[in-house]
FISE-800469 format. One record per residue: residue number from 1; x, y, z of N, C-alpha, C in turn; residue in three letters. Coordinates in Angstrom, 3 decimals, always signed. Example, Ala and Ser with C-alpha at 12.3 -4.5 7.8 and 13.67 -1.06 7.14 Angstrom:
BEGIN
     n         nx         ny         nz        cax        cay        caz         cx         cy         cz   res
     1    +13.190     -5.690     +7.800    +12.300     -4.500     +7.800    +13.200     -3.300     +7.800   ALA
     2    +12.850     -2.250     +7.080    +13.670     -1.060     +7.140    +12.900     +0.030     +7.870   SER
END
This chain:
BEGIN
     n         nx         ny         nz        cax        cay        caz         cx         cy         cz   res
     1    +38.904    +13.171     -8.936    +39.017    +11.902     -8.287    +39.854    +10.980     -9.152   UNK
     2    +40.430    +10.102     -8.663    +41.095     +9.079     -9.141    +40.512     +7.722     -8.955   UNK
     3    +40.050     +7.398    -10.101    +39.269     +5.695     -9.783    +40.532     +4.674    -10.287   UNK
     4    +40.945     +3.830     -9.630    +41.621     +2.314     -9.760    +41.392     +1.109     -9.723   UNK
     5    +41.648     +0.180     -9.504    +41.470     -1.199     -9.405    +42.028     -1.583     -8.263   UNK
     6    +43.690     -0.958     -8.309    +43.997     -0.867     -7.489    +44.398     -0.441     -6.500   UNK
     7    +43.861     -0.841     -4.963    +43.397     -0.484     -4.119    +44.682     +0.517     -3.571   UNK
     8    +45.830     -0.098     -3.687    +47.230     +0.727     -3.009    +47.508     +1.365     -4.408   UNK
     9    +47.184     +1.595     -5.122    +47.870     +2.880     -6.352    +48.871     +2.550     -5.806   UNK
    10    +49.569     +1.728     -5.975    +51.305     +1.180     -6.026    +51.904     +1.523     -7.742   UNK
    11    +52.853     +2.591     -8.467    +53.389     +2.622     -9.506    +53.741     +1.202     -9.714   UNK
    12    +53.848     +0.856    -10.882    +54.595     -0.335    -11.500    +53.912     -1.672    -11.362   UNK
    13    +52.906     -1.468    -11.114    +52.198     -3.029    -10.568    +51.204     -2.966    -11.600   UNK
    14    +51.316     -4.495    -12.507    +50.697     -4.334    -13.579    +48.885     -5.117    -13.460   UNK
    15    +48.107     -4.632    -14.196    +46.607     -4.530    -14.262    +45.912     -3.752    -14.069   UNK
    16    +46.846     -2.452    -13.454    +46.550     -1.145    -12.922    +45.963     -0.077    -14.062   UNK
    17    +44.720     +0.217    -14.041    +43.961     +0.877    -14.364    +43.377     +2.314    -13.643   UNK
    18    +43.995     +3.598    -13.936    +43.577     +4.959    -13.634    +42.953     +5.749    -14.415   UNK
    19    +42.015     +6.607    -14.175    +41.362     +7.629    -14.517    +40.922     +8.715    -13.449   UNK
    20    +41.370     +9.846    -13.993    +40.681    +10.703    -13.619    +39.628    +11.394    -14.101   UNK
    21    +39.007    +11.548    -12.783    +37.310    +11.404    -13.011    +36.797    +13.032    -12.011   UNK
    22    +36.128    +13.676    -12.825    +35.458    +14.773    -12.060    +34.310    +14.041    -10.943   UNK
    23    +34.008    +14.950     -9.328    +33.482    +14.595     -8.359    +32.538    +13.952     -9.186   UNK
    24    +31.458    +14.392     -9.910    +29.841    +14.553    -10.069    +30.161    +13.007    -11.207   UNK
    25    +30.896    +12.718    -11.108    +31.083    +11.258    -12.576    +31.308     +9.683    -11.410   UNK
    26    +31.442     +9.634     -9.967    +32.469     +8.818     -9.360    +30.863     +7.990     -8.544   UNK
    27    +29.842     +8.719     -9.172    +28.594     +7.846     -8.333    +27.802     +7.628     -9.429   UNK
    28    +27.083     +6.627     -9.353    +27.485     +5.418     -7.981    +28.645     +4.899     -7.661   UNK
    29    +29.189     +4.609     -6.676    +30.720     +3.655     -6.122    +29.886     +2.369     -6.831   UNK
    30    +31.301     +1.729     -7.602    +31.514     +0.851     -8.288    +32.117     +0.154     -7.230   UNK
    31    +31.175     -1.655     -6.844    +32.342     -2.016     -5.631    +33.593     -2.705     -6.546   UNK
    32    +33.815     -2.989     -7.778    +35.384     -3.288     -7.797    +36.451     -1.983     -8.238   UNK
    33    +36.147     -1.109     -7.882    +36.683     +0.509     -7.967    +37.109     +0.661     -6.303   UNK
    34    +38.461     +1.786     -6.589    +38.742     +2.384     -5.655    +38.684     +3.930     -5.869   UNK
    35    +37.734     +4.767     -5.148    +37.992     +6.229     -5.666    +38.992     +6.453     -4.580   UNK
    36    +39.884     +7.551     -5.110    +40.646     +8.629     -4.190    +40.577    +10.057     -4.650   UNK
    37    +40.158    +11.117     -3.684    +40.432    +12.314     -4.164    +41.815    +12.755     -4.511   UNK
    38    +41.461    +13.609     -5.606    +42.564    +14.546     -5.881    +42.930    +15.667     -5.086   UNK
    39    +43.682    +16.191     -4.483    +44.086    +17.166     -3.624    +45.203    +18.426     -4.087   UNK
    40    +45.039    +19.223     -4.329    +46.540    +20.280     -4.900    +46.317    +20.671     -6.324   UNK
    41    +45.784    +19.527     -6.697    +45.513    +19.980     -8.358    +44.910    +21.387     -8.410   UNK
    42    +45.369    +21.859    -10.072    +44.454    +22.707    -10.507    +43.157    +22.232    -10.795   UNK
    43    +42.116    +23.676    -10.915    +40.784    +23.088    -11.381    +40.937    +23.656    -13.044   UNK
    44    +39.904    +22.827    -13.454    +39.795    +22.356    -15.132    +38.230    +22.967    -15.082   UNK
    45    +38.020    +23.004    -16.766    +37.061    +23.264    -16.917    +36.990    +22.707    -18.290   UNK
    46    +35.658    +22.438    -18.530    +34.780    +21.469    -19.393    +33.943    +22.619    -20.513   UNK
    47    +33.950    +21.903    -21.874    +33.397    +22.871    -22.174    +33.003    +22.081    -23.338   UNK
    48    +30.977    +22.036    -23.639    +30.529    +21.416    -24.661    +30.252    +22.151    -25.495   UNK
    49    +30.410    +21.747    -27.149    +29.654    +22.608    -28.355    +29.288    +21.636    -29.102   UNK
    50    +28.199    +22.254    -29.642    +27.812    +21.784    -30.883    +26.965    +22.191    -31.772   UNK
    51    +26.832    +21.739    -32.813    +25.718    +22.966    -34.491    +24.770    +23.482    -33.706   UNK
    52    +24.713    +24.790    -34.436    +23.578    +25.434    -33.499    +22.420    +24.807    -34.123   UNK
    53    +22.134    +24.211    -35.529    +21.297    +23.534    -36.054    +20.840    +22.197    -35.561   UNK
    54    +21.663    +21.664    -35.033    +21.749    +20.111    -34.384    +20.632    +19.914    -33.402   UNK
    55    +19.376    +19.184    -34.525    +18.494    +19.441    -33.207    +18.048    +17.449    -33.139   UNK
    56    +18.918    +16.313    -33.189    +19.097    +15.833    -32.339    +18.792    +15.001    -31.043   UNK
    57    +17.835    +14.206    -30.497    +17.494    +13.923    -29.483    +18.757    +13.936    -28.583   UNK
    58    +19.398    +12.856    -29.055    +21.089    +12.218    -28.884    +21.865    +13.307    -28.123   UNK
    59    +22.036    +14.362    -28.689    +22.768    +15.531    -28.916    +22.197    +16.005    -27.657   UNK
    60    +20.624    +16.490    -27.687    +20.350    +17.519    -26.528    +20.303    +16.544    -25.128   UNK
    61    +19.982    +15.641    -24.863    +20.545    +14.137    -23.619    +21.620    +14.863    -23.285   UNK
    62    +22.810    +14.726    -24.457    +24.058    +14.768    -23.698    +24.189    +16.157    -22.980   UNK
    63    +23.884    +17.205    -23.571    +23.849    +18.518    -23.577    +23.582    +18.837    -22.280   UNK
    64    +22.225    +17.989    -22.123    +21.542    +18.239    -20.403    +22.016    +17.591    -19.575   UNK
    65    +22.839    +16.346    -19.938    +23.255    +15.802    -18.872    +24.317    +16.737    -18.491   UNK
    66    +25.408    +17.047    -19.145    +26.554    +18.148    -19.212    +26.737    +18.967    -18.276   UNK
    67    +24.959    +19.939    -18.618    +24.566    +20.943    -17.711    +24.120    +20.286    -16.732   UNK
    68    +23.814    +19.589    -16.092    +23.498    +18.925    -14.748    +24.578    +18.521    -13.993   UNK
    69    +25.737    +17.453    -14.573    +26.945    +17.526    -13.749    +27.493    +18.649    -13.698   UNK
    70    +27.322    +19.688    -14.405    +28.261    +21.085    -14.060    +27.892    +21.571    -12.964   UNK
    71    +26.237    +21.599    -12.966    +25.658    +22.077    -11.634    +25.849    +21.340    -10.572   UNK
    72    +25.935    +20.339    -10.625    +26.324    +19.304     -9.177    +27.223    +19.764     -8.885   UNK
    73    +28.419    +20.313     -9.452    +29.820    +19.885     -8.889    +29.760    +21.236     -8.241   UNK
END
């Protein structure tokens, strides 16, 4: 997905703010956001590591959240 500001993704028009954003990241709709899907692209893939020692609260949060948007999408 593509989130903006602005609403016509017009090139060259300045305040314009893009990111691309995987499906499972674009909710909740932000109302001063515009999402648009991506269409044609390749697909990507994501990939977390970290110490196998790393035990972390911080660390395993992110870990599970990770594995949860992977599974959404």
């Amino acid at each position: 997905m593509v989130v903006t500001r602005d609403p016509d993704v017009v090139p060259g028009r300045e305040r314009r703010t893009i990111a691309i954003l995987p499906r499972s990241l674009v909710r909740p709709v932000h109302p001063d956001l515009v999402y648009r899907p991506v269409t044609g692209a390749p697909s990507s893939a994501l990939v977390v590591a970290w110490a196998r020692d790393d035990r972390r609260r911080l660390v395993a949060s992110f870990v599970a959240a990770a594995v949860e948007a992977a599974r959404a999408t």
